[in-house]
C-alpha positions as CSV (number, residue, x, y, z in Angstrom):
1,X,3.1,3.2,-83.1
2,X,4.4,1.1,-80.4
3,X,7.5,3.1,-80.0
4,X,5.2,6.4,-79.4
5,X,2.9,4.4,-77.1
6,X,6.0,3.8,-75.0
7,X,7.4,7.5,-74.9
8,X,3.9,8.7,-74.0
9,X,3.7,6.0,-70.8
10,X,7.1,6.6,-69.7
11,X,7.5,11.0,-70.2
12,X,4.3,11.5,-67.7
13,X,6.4,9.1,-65.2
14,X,9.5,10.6,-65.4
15,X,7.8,14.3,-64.7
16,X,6.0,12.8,-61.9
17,X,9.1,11.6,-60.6
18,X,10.7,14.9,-60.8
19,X,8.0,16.6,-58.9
20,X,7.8,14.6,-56.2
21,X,11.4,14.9,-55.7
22,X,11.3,18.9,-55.9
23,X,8.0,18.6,-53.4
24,X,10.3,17.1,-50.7
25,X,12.9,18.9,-51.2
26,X,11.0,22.4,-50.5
27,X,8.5,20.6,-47.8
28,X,12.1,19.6,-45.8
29,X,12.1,23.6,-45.5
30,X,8.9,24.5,-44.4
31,X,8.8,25.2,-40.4
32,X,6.2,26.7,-38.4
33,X,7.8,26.6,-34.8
34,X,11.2,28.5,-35.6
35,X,11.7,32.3,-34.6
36,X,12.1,33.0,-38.5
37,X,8.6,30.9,-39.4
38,X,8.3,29.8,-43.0
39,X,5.0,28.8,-43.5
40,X,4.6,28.3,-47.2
41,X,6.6,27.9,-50.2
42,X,5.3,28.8,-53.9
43,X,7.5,28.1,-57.1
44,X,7.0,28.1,-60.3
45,X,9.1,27.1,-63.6
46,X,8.6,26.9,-67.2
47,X,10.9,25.0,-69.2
48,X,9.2,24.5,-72.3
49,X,11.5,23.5,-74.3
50,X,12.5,19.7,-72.8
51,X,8.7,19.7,-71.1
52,X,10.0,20.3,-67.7
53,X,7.3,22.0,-66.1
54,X,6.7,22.7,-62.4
55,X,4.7,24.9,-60.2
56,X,3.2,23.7,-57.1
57,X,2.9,25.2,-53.4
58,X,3.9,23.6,-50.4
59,X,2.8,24.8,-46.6
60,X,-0.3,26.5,-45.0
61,X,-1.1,30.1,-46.1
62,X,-0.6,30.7,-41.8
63,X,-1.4,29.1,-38.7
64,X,-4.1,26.8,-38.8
65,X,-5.1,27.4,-42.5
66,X,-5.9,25.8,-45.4
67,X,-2.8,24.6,-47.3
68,X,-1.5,26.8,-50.1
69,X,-2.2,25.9,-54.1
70,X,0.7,27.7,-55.6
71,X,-1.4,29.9,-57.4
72,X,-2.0,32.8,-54.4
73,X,-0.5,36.2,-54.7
74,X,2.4,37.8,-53.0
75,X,4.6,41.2,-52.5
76,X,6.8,41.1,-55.1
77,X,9.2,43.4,-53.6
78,X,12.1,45.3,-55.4
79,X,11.3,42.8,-58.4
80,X,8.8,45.9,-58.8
81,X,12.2,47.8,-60.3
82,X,12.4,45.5,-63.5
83,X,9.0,46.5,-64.5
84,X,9.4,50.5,-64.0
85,X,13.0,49.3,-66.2
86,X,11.3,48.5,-68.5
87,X,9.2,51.6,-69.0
88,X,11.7,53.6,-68.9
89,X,13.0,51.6,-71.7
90,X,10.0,51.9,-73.5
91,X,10.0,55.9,-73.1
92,X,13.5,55.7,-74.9
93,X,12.3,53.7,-77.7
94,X,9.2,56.0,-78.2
95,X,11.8,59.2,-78.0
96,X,10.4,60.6,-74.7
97,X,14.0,60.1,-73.1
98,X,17.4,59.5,-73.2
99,X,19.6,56.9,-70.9
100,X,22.0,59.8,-71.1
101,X,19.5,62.6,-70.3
102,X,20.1,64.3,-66.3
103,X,17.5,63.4,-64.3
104,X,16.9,67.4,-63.0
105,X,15.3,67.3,-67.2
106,X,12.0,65.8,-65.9
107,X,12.4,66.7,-62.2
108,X,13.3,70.3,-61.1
109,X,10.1,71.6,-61.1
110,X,8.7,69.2,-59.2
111,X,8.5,71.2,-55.3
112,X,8.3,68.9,-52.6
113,X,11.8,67.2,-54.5
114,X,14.2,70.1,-54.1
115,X,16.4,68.4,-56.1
116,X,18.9,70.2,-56.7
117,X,19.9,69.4,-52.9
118,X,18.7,65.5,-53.6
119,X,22.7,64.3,-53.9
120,X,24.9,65.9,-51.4
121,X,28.7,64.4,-51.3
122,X,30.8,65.6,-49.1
123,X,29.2,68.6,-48.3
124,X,29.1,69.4,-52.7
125,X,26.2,69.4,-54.4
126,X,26.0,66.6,-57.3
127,X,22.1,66.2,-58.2
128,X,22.3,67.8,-61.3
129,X,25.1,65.3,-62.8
130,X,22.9,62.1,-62.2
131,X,21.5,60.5,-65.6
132,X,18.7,58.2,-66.2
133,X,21.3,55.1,-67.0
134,X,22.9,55.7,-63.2
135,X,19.4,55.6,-61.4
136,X,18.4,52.8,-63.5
137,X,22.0,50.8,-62.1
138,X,21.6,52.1,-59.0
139,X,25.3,54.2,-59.8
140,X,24.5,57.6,-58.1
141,X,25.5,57.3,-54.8
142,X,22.3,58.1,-53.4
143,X,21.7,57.2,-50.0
144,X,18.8,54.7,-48.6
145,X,15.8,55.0,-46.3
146,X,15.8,51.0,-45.7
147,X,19.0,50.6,-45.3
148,X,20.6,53.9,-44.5
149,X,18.3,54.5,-41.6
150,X,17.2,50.6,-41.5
151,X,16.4,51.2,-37.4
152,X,15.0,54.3,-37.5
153,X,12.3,53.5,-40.3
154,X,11.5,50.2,-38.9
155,X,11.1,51.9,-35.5
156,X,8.5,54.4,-37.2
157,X,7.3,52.1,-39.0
158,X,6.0,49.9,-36.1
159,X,4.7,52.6,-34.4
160,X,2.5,54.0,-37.6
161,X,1.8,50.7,-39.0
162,X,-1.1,51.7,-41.3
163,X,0.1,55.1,-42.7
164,X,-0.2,55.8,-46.4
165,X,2.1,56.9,-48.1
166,X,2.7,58.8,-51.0
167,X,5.7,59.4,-52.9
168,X,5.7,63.2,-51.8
169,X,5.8,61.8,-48.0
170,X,8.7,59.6,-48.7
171,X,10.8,61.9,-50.2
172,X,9.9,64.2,-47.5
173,X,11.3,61.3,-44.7
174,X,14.2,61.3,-46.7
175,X,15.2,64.6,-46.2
176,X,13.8,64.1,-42.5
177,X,16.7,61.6,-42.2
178,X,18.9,64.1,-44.0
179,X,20.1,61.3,-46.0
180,X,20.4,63.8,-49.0
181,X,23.4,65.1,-47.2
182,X,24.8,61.4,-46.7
183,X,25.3,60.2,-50.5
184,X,27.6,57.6,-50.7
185,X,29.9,59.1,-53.6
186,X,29.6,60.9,-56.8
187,X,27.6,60.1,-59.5
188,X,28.9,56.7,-61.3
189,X,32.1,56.4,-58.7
190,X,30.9,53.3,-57.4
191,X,27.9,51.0,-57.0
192,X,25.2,51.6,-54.3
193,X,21.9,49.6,-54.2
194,X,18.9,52.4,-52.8
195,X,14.8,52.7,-53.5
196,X,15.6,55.9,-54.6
197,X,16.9,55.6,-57.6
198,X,13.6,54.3,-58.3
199,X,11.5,56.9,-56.5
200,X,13.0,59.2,-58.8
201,X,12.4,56.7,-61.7
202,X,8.7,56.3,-60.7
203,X,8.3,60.5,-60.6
204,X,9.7,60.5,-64.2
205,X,7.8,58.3,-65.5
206,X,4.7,60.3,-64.1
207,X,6.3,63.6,-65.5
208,X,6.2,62.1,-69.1
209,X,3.2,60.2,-68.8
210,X,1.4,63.0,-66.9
211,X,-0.5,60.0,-65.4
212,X,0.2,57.6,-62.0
213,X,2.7,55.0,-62.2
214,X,0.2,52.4,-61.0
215,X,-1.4,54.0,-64.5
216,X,1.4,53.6,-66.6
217,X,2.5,49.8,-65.3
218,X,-1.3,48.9,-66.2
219,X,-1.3,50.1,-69.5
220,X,1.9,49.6,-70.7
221,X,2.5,46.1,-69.6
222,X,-0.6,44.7,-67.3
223,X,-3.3,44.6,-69.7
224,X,-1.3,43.9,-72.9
225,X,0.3,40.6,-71.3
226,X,-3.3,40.1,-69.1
227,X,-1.7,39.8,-66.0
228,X,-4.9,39.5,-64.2
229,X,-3.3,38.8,-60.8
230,X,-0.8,41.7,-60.5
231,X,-1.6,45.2,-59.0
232,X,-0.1,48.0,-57.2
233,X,-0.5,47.7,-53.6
234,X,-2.3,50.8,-51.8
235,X,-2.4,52.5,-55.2
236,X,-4.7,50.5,-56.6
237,X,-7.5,48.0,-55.9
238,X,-6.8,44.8,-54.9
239,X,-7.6,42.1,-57.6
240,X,-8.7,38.9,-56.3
241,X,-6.8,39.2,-53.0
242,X,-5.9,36.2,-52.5
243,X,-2.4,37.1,-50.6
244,X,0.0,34.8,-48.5
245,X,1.1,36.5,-45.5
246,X,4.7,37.3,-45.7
247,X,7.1,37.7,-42.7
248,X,10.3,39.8,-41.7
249,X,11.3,37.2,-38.6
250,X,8.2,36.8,-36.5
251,X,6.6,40.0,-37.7
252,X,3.8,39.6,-40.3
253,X,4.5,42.3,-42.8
254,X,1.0,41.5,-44.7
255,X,-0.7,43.3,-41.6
256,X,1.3,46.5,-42.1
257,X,0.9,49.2,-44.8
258,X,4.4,48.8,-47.1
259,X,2.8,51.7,-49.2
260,X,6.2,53.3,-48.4
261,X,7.5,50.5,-51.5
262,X,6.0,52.7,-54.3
263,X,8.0,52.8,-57.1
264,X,11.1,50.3,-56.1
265,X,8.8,47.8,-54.7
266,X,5.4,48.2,-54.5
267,X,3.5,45.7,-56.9
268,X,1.7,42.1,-55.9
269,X,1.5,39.5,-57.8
270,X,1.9,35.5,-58.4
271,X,4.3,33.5,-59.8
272,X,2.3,32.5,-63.2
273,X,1.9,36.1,-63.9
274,X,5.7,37.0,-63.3
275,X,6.4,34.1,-65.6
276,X,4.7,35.7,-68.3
277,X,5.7,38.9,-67.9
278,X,9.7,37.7,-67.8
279,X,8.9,35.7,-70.7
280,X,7.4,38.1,-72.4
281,X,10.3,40.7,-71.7
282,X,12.9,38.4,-73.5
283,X,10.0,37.5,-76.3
284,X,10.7,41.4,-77.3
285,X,7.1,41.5,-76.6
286,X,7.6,44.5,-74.3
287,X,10.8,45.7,-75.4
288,X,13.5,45.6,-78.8
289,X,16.4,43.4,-78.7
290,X,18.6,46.8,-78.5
291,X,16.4,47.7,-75.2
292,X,17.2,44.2,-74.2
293,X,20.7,43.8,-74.5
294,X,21.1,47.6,-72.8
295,X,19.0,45.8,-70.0
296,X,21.1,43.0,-69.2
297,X,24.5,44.5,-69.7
298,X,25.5,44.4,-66.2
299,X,28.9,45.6,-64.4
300,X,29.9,45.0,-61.3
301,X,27.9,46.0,-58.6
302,X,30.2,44.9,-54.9
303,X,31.6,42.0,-53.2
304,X,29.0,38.9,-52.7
305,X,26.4,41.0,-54.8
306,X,25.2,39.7,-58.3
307,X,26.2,41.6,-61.1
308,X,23.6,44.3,-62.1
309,X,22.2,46.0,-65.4
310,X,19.8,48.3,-65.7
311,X,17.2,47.3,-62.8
312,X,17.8,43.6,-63.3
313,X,20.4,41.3,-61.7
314,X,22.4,38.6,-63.2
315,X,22.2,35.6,-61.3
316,X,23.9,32.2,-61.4
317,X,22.7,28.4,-60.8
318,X,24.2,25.8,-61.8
319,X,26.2,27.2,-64.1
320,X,23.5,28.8,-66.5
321,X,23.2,32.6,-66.1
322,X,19.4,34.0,-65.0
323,X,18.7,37.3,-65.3
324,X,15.5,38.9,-63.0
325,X,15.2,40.6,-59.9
326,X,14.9,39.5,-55.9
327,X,12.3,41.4,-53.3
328,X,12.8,41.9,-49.7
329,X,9.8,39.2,-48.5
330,X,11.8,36.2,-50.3
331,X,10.5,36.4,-53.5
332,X,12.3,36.4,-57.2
333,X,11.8,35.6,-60.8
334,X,14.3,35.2,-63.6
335,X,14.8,33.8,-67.1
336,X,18.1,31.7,-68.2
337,X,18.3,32.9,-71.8
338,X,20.8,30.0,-72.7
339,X,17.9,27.1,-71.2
340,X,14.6,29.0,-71.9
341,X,13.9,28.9,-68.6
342,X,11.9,30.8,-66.1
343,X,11.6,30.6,-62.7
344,X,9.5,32.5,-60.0
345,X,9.1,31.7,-56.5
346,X,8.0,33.3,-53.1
347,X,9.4,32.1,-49.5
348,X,7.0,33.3,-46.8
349,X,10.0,34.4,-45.3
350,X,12.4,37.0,-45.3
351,X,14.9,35.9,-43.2
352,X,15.4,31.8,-43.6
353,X,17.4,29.2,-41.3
354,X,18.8,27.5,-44.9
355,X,20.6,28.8,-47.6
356,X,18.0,29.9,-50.4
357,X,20.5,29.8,-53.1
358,X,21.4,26.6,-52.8
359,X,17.9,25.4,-52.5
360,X,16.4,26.8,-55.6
361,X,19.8,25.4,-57.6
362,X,19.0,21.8,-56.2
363,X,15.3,22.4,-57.8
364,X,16.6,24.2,-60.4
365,X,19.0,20.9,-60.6
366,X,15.9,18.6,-61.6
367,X,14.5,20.6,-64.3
368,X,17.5,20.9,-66.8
């Protein structure tokens, strides 16, 4: 009885310990006054297994405001992709699609797509070779509004800072950029990271489900796992809205409409309910182990990217492998099958001074 008095005094001790560490590790990060401001840190890790538990938040949710919990909600980003993944993935199981199915199947008589002229390569038309499996690993070629046309968009975008969109009007500024004639190579010649691999995705899904996508992602994976903090921005109500503001430099992104995310990024969310969700991914509570292994079977993707599957990325700290998916505004969640261990986390900040690999490995670091 002694012995377990002991263990029980000392364990409580040793997590304290640990916490405080990881506390000063992320508040030697947070810094109001820079030109890249990061006001607030929020992380979250379950290790069950070897009771190594963290989630805390550290900074002010903006200038002169009340300091953060942890617990607030944030744009998720891209990390949207692993969700509409995993629908798709569901669809296959339920035999309403085939990774090897074209994509012009569920999307040629859809109007405002044209997409037959969607995937132009040197001036040859390639639409109608892309599959599901090559949008899903981001392996057609396709071009990018956000990165293709970075300056233009972002120049628009500041000018028409609360337009909704719709995912009609974004495929219709992607053919106002004429980046359908700008593909990047044939279909599965290469490896070429674009939202509209996605968009395409999201409008599939609505073809089979003859419903919204904000619909679908509700149904299918929301309310089963009760992910009571997690919505689709500007498609849905807000739930709770309790948001951090997020920022691209100096420039608040929380005060814009990012509507134009949709399908490859549009969700909000916090880190307990991403923990569950990625949890619950490789629990095959969403998904089979065949599903799950097709998932995370990356390939190469290019130099200094991760490795990528379908709409997830294999990561790498410390040696142990993650699989899960970064956003845009500093934000990412994974799970280290080898570990049990999940992580999510959100850095107010797009753009940091320090080197957030290396940052979340230190943390990471203290947990195993």
């Amino acid at each position: 009885m002694k012995v377990h008095l002991i263990i029980l005094v000392i364990f409580p001790l040793f997590s304290f310990g640990q916490a405080d560490k990881i506390d000063s590790i992320i508040e030697s990060r947070i810094n109001h006054k820079s030109e890249n401001p990061v006001y607030n840190i929020l992380i979250q890790i379950d290790n069950s297994d070897k009771n190594k538990n963290y989630s805390n938040g550290i900074g002010i949710k903006d200038q002169d405001s009340s300091l953060v919990s942890g617990q607030e909600q944030f744009k998720i980003a891209s990390s949207t992709k692993l969700f509409v993944s995993t629908i798709i993935l569901q669809l296959i199981e339920e035999g309403k699609i085939n990774l090897n199915d074209k994509a012009s199947k569920y999307l040629k008589d859809i109007d405002f797509l044209d997409f037959e002229n969607f995937h132009i390569y040197n001036k040859t038309k390639f639409a109608n070779r892309i599959t599901i499996q090559q949008l899903l690993s981001h392996r057609t070629g396709l071009a990018d509004i956000f990165s293709d046309k970075e300056e233009e968009f972002f120049s628009r975008l500041l000018r028409n800072s609360n337009i909704q969109y719709s995912p009609k009007s974004i495929v219709e500024l992607y053919f106002e950029f004429n980046l359908n004639e700008t593909s990047h190579f044939e279909p599965d010649n290469g490896w070429y990271y674009s939202d509209m691999n996605f968009v395409l995705l999201g409008l599939i899904i609505e073809q089979i489900e003859q419903t919204s996508l904000a619909q679908s992602i509700r149904i299918r994976i929301l309310k089963p796992l009760e992910m009571k903090d997690t919505y689709f921005e500007f498609y849905e109500k807000p739930i709770q809205n309790d948001l951090i503001n997020q920022y691209v430099g100096n420039l608040n992104f929380s005060e814009l409409n990012t509507s134009f995310d949709w399908s490859g990024g549009g969700l909000v969310s916090s880190n307990n309910d991403l923990i569950t969700f990625i949890k619950s991914l490789f629990d095959l509570k969403l998904i089979n182990k065949e599903s799950l292994n097709k998932m995370i079977d990356v390939k190469f993707s290019k130099e200094n990217e991760s490795r990528y599957g379908l709409g997830i990325y294999e990561s790498n700290y410390n040696g142990k492998t993650y699989f899960g998916h970064y956003g845009f505004y500093g934000t990412y969640f994974g799970y280290c099958p080898e570990t049990k261990t999940a992580i999510s986390y959100s850095i107010s900040q797009a753009i940091t001074e320090f080197n957030t690999y290396n940052l979340i490995s230190k943390i990471l670091k203290l947990t195993e």
